[in-house]
C-alpha positions in Angstrom: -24.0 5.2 6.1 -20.4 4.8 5.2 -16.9 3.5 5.9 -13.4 5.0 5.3 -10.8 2.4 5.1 -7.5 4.1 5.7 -4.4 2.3 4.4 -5.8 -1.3 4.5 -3.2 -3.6 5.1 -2.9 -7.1 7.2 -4.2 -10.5 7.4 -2.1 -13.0 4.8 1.1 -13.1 6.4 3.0 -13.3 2.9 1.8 -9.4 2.4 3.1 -8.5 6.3 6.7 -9.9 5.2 6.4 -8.5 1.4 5.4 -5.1 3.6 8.3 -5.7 5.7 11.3 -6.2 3.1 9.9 -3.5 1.2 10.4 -0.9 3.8 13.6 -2.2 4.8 14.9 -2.2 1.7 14.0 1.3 0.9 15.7 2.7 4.3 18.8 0.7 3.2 18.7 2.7 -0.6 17.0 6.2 1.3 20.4 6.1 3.6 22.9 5.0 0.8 21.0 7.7 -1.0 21.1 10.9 1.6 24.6 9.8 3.4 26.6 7.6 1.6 27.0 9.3 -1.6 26.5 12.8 -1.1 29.2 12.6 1.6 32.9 13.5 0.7 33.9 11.7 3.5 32.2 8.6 3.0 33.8 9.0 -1.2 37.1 9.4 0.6 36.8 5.9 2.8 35.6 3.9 0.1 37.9 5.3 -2.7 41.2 5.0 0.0 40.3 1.4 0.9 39.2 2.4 4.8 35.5 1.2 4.0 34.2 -1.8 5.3 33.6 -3.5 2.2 31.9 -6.7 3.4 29.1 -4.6 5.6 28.4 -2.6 2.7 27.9 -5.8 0.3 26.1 -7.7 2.6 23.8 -4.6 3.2 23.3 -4.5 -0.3 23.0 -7.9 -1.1 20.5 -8.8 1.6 18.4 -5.5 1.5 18.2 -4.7 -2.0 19.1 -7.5 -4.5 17.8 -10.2 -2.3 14.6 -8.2 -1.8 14.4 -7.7 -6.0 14.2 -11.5 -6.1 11.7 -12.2 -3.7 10.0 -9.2 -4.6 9.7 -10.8 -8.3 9.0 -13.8 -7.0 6.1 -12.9 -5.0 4.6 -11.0 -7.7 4.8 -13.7 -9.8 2.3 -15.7 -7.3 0.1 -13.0 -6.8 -0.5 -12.6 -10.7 -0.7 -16.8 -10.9 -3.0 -16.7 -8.2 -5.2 -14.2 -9.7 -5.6 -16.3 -12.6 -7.3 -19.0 -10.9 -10.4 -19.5 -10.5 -11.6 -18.8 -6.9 -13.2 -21.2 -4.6 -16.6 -20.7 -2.8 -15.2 -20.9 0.2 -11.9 -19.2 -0.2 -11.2 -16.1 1.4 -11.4 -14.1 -1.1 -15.2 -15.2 -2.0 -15.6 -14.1 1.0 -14.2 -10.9 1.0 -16.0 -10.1 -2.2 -19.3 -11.6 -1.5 -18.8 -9.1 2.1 -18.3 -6.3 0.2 -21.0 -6.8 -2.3 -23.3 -6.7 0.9 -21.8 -3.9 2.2 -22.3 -1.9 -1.3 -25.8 -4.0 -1.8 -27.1 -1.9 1.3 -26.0 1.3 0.1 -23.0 2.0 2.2 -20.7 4.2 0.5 -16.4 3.1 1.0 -13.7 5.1 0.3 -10.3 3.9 0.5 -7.4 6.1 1.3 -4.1 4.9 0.6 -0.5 6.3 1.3 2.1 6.2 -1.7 4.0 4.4 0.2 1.4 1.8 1.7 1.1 -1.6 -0.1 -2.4 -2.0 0.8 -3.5 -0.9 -2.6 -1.9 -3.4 -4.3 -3.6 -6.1 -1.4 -6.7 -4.7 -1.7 -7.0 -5.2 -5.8 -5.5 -8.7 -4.9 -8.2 -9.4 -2.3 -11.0 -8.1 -4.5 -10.1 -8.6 -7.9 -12.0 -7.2 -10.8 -14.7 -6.8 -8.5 -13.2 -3.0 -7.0 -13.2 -2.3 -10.2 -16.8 -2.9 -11.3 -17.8 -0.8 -8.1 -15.7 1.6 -8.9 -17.0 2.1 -12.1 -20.4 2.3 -10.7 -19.5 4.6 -8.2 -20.2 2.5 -5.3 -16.8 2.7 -4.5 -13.8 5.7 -4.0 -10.4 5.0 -4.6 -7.7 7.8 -3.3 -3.9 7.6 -3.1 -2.2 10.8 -1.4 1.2 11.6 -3.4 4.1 11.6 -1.4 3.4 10.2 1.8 4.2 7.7 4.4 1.9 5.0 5.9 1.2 7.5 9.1 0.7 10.8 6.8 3.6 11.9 8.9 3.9 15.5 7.0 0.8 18.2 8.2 0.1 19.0 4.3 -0.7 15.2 3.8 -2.9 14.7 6.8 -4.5 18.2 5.9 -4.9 16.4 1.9 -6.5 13.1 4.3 -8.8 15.3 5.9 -10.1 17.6 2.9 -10.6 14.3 0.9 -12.5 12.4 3.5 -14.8 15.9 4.1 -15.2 16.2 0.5 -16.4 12.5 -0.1 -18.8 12.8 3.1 -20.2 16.0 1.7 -20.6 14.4 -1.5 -22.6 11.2 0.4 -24.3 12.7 3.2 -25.2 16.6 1.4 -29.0 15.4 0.6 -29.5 13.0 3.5 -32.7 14.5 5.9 -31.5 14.8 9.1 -32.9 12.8 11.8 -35.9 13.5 13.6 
């Protein structure tokens, strides 16, 4: 038996709007990036005074300071909150003590994550030192594909999904009987 988990993500609403602001902010910088100043005309409008000066700050401002801060800020409580120590009947007990099960009756995970995805970061947060102790025992698979968006929108990075999910299940299943 096995599971692939494919760019976990969800539940605490603080990672859905950490998510959220991320990928906002990084369209705002992406667009400043491929339009704004490799464009003559746009160097032209800001450097006569046609720009709108206010839209641009307040773009800036809102999208990519003000996500810096709270960005900081919310890294700040994860790392606090990983220094506590973690009630029984927290969710995150939970989630480990569910996991260890999982593991406990042999089922092998892999998780996939996109470069882009935040659920890596959620899923060490969620699990702790714990992914790492099954990791190193190999109960566990850990991938991140370089260079690619939350929907492996580009054909080489879906074909990368697909060759590492039929490597690990060749790897898992390669000396399992078949049924009779």
């Amino acid at each position: 038996m096995g599971a692939a988990v494919i760019n976990f993500e969800g539940g605490a609403e603080e990672w859905t709007e950490f998510d959220r602001r991320r990928k906002a902010s990084r369209q705002v910088v992406g667009r400043y990036r491929r339009e704004a100043l490799l464009s003559k005309s746009h160097w032209a409008k800001l450097l006569s005074g046609r720009a709108n000066y206010a839209s641009i700050a307040r773009s800036l401002l809102k999208d990519v300071v003000w996500y810096r801060i709270t960005e900081t800020g919310f890294r700040v409580r994860q790392a606090i909150s990983q220094r506590q120590p973690v009630r029984e009947d927290s969710a995150e007990a939970k989630t480990k003590a569910h996991l260890r099960g999982i593991v406990e009756r042999g089922v092998a995970l892999i998780f996939i994550h996109s470069e882009e995805s935040t659920g890596q970061a959620q899923v060490h947060a969620a699990l702790g030192d714990e992914i790492e102790r099954l990791k190193a025992a190999s109960k566990i698979q850990e991938v991140v594909i370089p260079q690619s968006d939350h929907l492996f929108t580009l054909v080489v990075r879906q074909q990368l999904v697909n060759q590492t999910l039929a490597e690990w299940t060749q790897t898992h299943w390669s000396a399992v009987p078949a049924p009779v």
